[in-house]
N, C-alpha and C positions, 0 to 999 in steps of 0.2 A: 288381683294378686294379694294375697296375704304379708303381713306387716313382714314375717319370719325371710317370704323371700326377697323385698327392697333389702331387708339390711346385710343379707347374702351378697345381691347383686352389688352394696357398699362397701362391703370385706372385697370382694371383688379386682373393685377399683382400686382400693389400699393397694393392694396387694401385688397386681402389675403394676403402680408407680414405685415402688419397693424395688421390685426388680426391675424394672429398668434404671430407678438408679443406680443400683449394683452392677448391671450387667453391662451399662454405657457409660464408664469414667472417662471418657473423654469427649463425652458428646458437646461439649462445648464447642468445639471446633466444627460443627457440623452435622449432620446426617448422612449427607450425601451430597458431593462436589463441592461447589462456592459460589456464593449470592453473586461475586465478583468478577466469577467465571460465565460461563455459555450458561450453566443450569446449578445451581444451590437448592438443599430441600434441609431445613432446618424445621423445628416447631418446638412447644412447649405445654407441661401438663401442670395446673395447676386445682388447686382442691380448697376449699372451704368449710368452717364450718360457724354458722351465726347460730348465737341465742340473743332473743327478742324478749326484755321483759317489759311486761305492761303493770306492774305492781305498782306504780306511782300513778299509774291514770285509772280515773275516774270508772267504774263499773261498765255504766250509761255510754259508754266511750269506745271503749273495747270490747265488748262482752263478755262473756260466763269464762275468755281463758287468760288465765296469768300470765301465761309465755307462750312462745312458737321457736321451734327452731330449724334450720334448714342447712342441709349437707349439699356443695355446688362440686361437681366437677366440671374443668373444661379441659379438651385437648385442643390444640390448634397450628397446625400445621402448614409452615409457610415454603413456599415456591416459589424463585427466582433467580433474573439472570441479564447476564449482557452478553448474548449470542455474537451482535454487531456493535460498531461506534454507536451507531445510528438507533441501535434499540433497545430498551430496557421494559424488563415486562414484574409483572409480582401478582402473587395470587396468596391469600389466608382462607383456607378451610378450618371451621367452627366449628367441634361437636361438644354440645354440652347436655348435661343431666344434673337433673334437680330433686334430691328429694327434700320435703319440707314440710314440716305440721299446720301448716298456715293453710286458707283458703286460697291464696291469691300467691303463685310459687316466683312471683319477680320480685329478688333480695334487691328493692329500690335504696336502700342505705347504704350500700358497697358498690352495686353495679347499674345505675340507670344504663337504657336504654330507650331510645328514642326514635319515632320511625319518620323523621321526619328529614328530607334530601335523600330517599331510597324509595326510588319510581320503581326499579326491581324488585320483586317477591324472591329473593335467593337465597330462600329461611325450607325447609322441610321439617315440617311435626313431627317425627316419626311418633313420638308415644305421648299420649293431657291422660294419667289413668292415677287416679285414686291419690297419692300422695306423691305420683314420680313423673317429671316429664323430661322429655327428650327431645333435642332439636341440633339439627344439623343445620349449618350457613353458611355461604359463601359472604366473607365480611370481607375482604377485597379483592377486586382481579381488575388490574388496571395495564396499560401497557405506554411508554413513552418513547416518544422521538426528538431525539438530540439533533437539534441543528444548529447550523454556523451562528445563528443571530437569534435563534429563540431554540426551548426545549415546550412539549403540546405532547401530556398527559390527558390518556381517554379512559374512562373507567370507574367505578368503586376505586374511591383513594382514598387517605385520611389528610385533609386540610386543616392546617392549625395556624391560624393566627392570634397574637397577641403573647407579652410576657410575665405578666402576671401572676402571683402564685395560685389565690383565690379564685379571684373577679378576672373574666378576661372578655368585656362587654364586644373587642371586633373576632372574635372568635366564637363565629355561629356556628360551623357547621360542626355539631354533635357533640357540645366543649366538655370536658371532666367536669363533674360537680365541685363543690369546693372544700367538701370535707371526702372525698374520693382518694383513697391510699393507694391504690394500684392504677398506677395511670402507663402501666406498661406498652400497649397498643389502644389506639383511638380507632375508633369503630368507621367505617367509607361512607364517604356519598356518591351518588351516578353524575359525575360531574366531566366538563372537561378539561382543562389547566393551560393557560398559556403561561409562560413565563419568558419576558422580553429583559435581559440586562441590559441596562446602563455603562454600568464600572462597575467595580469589584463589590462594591457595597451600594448599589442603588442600582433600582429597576422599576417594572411593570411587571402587574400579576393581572390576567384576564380568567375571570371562573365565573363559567356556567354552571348550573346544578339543578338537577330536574328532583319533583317531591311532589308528593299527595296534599292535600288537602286533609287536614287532621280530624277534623272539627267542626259541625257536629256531626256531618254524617258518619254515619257506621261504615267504615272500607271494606268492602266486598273483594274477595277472592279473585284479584286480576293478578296476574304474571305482570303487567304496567300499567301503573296508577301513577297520571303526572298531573299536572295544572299550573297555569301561571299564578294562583295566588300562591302556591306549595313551594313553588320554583324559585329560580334568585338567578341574579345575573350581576354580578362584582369587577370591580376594577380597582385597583390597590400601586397607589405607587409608595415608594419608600429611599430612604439615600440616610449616609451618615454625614452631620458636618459638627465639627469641634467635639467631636468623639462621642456625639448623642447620634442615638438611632433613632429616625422619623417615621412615621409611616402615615397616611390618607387616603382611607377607603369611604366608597358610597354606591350603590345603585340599589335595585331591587332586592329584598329578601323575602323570607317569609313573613308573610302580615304585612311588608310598608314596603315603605324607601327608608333607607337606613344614610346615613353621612357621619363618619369616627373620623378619632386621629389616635395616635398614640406617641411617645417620646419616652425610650432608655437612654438614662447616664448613671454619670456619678455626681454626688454633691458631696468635695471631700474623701472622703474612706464610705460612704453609703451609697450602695446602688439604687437609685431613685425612676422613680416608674409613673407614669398618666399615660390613662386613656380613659376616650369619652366617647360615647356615639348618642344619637340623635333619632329615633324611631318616628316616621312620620306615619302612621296609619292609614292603609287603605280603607275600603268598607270591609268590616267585621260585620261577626254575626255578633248579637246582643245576648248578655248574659242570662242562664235560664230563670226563670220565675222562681224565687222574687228576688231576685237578685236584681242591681242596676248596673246600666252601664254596659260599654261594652266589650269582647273578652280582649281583642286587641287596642289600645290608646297612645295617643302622640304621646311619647317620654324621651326624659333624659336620663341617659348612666354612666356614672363617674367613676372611677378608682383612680385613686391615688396610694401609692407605695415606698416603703423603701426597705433594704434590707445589707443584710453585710454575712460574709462568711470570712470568720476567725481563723489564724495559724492550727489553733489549735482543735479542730473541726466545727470549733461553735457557731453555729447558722440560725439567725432571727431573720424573721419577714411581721413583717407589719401595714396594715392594708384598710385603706377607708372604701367603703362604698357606700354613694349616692343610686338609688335605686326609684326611678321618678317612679314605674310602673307600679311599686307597691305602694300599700293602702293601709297602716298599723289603724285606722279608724272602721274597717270595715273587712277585716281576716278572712271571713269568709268568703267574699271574693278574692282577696289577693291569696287565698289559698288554690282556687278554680286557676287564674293566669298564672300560679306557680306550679301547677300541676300540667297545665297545657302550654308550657315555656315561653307565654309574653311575660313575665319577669323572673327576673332572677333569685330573689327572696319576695314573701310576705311584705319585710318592713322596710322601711325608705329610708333608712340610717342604719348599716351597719359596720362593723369592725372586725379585720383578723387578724390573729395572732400566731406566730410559730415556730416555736424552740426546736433544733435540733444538734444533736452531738455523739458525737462514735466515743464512747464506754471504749470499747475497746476496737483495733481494725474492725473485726469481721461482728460486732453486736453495735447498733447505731439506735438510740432513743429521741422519741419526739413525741411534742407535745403542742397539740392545734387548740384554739381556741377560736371561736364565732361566737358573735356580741353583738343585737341586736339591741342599738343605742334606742330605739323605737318605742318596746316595752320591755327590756330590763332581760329578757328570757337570752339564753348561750347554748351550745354545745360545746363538750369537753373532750377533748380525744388524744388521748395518752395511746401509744401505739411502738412498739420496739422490733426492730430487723435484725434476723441473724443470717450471717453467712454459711451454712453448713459445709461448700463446698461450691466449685468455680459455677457447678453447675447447678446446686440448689439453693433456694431460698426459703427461710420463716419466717412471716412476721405475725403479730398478734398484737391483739389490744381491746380498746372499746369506746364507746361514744355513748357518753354519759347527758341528759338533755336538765336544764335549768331552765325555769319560770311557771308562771301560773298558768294550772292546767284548766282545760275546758270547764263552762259551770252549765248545768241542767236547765237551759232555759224554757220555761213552762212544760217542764217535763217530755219535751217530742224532741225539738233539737235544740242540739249542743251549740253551744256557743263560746267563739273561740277566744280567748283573753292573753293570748301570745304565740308569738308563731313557733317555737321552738319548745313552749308549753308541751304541744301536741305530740311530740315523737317520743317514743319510748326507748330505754336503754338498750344499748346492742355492745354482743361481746362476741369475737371474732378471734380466728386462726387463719392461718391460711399458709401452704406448701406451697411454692413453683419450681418444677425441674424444667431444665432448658437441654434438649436437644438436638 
């Protein structure tokens, strides 16, 4: 297909999100019935648009192009209901399209994605051609049973543990990045979910979750790919006393045995945050040639937090992380384990920062900052929301990178001199209507 018809088929898409805004002023309330009710069909279209500049890095680094940039749409469609006491079910259909000047069309600066606690293939290619692809997903379909003494969700779900804004080291399964602005819906795992209460504010959480094996084999086209190193098997209790929330998780995960805790309160007028967990590593596979080491390693991971939100909408957060798995002496490994999720950063000291305040109701400005105390390198991320109406959203902004960029070592490979060196500047748009 020729350039002339991608940017047709992106008038396209304009074009029906336009009119369905116009045509659905009240889709807020719904689609069709109520999530509440026996059957609710609500969903949401959202649009992107990144430019990628490389004009700060090194030639050798990037190659022959200055920039890339990529147009995302997704629509995604959610289904759900309480037919009975007894049942609760929910289903998210995914269709999205990519076009993009890059070789590689996954916008990993806005939207990682990660296949890991998804034993189900419930992704279809429809189109990998030329500059545009397309793919449809099933990102949840889960169904639960409410009973007298526990609730036992089966399914694609999204599990989220921990409260952190950044860093949320007991929240494995599939966590937002920490410079990630749209954290609207968290992606499922094939998991099961007990949840046993206590009292009102203390309980048991039992979660199984079945997963592939990432690493290094190459995943082969099965409908189910599971393994017990892939898999994890969790138990989590938590309760509140003197007005802090507790929590203490440990069993299996991916790569190890894992053992966290975490604690919210207040100290004063500041909401104050820790958690920590404990990776104990299975057998890994070892790092490729010549690299050392291996890709999984016994670590510890810390954050510590605090933060306050003002009368007047002023919202700081403030955030340390201790990051055992990284390695600021040896980047290009802890580049490899940040790319295949045994750490969290590169560097084993970092810091976050985060201004936010509503300008006006409906316009709201923020301002992120990540600080790798390690070697000196940051990202900057000025970012603003606007209200257009109940049912749409704009925000826009960009992620500016700070510190010393790669140097030519003996001319073949690069060599990294900071972790945040490496990323190039990204400037973003982005539309959501909700229907």
């Amino acid at each position: 297909m020729r350039p002339e018809v991608y940017r047709i088929l992106w008038l396209k898409v304009v074009i029906l999100t336009l009119i369905s805004i116009v045509a659905v002023p009240n889709a807020s309330h719904g689609l069709v019935g109520d999530t509440d009710g026996s059957f609710g069909l609500d969903g949401s279209i959202r649009t992107y648009a990144n430019y990628i500049d490389y004009t700060r890095l090194p030639s050798f680094f990037t190659g022959d192009d200055d920039s890339d940039y990529s147009l995302q749409a997704i629509l995604r469609v959610t289904a759900g209901g309480r037919p009975t006491e007894l049942l609760t079910y929910e289903i998210h259909l995914v269709q999205s399209l990519i076009y993009t000047s890059a070789d590689d069309t996954d916008t990993i600066f806005l939207f990682p994605m990660r296949a890991r606690y998804q034993a189900l293939d419930a992704t279809w290619d429809q189109l990998e051609e030329g500059y545009t692809s397309a793919r449809l997903k099933l990102d949840r379909f889960n169904i639960k049973f409410s009973f007298e003494k526990a609730d036992l969700t089966l399914g694609r779900q999204a599990i989220t543990f921990g409260k952190a804004y950044f860093w949320n080291p007991l929240d494995i399964f599939l966590p937002f990045e920490p410079q990630q602005l749209d954290r609207d819906y968290k992606s499922g795992v094939d998991a099961f979910r007990l949840d046993i209460p206590f009292g009102n504010f203390s309980g048991l959480n039992l979660i199984g979750v079945w997963g592939p094996k990432i690493f290094p084999e190459s995943n082969e086209n099965k409908t189910w790919d599971s393994s017990s190193y892939g898999s994890a098997l969790l138990a989590r209790v938590y309760t509140t006393m003197m007005d802090w929330d507790f929590a203490l998780q440990g069993g299996k995960i991916y790569g190890g045995y894992q053992i966290g805790g975490g604690a919210v309160g207040e100290i004063g007028k500041l909401e104050a945050r820790l958690e920590a967990e404990y990776l104990g590593a299975t057998e890994s596979d070892p790092m490729p040639f010549p690299l050392q080491g291996d890709i999984f390693e016994d670590h510890l991971t810390l954050v510590a937090g605090i933060g306050r939100m003002f009368e007047n909408s002023f919202v700081f957060e403030l955030e340390y992380l201790y990051n055992g798995a990284g390695d600021p002496h040896n980047l290009e490994a802890s580049l490899l384990r940040f790319g295949l999720g045994s750490s969290l950063h590169m560097g084993e000291h970092l810091m976050g920062f985060m201004l936010k305040y509503d300008i006006l109701p409906i316009f709201t400005s923020q301002l992120a900052w990540i600080y790798s105390i390690s070697d000196q390198s940051s990202l900057v991320q000025p970012a603003f929301f606007l209200s257009v109406s109940d049912e749409v959203d704009l925000f826009f902004g960009a992620t500016i990178s700070q510190g010393e960029r790669p140097s030519d070592a003996n001319g073949l490979i690069p060599r990294l001199e900071s972790e945040f060196g490496i990323y190039p500047d990204l400037y973003f748009i982005s539309l959501k209507f909700y229907f």
